[in-house]
C-alpha positions in Angstrom: -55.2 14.4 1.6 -51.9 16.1 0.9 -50.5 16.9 -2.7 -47.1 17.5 -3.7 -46.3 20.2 -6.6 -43.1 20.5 -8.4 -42.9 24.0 -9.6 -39.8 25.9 -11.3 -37.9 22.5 -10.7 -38.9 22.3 -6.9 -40.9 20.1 -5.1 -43.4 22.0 -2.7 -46.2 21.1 -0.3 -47.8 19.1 0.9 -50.8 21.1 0.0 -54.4 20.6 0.9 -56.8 20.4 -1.7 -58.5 23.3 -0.5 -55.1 25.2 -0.8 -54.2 24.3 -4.1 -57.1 26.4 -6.0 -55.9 29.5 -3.8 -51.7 29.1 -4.3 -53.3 28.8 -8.3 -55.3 31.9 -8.3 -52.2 33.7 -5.9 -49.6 32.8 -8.6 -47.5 30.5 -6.7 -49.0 27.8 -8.9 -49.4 26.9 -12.2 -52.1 24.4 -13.2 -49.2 23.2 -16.0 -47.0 22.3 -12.8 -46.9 18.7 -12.2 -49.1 17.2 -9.0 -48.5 14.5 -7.0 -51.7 12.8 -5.0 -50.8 11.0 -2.3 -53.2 8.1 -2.4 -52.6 7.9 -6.2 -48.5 7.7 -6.5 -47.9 9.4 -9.6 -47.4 12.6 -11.3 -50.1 13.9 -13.1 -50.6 18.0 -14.4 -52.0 19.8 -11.5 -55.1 20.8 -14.0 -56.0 17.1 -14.0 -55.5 16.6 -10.2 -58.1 19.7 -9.3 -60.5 18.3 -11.5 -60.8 14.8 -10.6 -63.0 13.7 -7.7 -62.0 13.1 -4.7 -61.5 9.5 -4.0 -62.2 8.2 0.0 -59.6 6.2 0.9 -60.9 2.1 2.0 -60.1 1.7 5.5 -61.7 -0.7 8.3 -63.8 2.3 9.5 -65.4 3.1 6.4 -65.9 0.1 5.3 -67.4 -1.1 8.2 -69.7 1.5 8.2 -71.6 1.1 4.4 -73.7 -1.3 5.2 -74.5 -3.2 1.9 -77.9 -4.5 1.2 -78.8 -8.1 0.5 -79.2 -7.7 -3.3 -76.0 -6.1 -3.4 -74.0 -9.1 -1.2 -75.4 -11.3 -3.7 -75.0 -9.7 -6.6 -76.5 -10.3 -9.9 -74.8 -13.3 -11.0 -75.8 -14.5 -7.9 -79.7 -13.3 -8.8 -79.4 -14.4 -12.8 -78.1 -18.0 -11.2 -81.1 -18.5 -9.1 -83.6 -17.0 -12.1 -81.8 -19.6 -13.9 -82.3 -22.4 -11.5 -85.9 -21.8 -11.0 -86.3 -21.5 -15.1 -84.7 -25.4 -15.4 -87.2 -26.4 -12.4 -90.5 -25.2 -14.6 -89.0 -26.4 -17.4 -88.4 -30.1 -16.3 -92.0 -30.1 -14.3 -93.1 -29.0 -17.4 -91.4 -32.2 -19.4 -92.8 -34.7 -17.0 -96.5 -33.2 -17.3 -96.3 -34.5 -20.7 -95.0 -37.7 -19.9 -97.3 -38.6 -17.4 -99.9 -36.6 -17.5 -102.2 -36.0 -14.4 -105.6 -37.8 -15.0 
């Protein structure tokens, strides 16, 4: 992941993020320059940009690769919705064991 820096009016980099903390600590940097992410698209204090995680870009690969599990390909609404249906089920046995009840 490269970032770009404008410092003193110049744009520099791109810089790794392992590169940034050093440039910081060498002077060449200040963390009140403004940063550039390139996944992200806009300028944001460099101070912000060091201390925000790092965010894996989606791609094919990686998506591919997280395999999601059953409850989660569902998802909750999917689980409440079935809870739901089974809950109306008992309830309308339960109506016609009044009605007719079993002898």
């Amino acid at each position: 992941m490269g970032f770009m820096v404008e410092h003193n009016g110049k744009t520099l980099g791109p810089y790794s993020r392992d590169e940034v903390p050093r440039r910081v600590e060498a002077g060449d940097l200040a963390l009140t320059d403004m940063a550039c992410d390139e996944h992200a698209g806009h300028w944001v204090p460099l101070s912000e940009l060091l201390l925000a995680e790092p965010v894996e870009p989606l791609t094919i690969a990686n998506t591919i690769a997280n395999k999601r599990s059953s409850l989660s390909a569902i998802g909750w609404g999917g689980i409440l919705g079935i809870a739901y249906f089974f809950y109306r089920i008992a309830r309308l046995m339960h109506a016609c064991a009044r009605v007719h009840p079993m002898q």
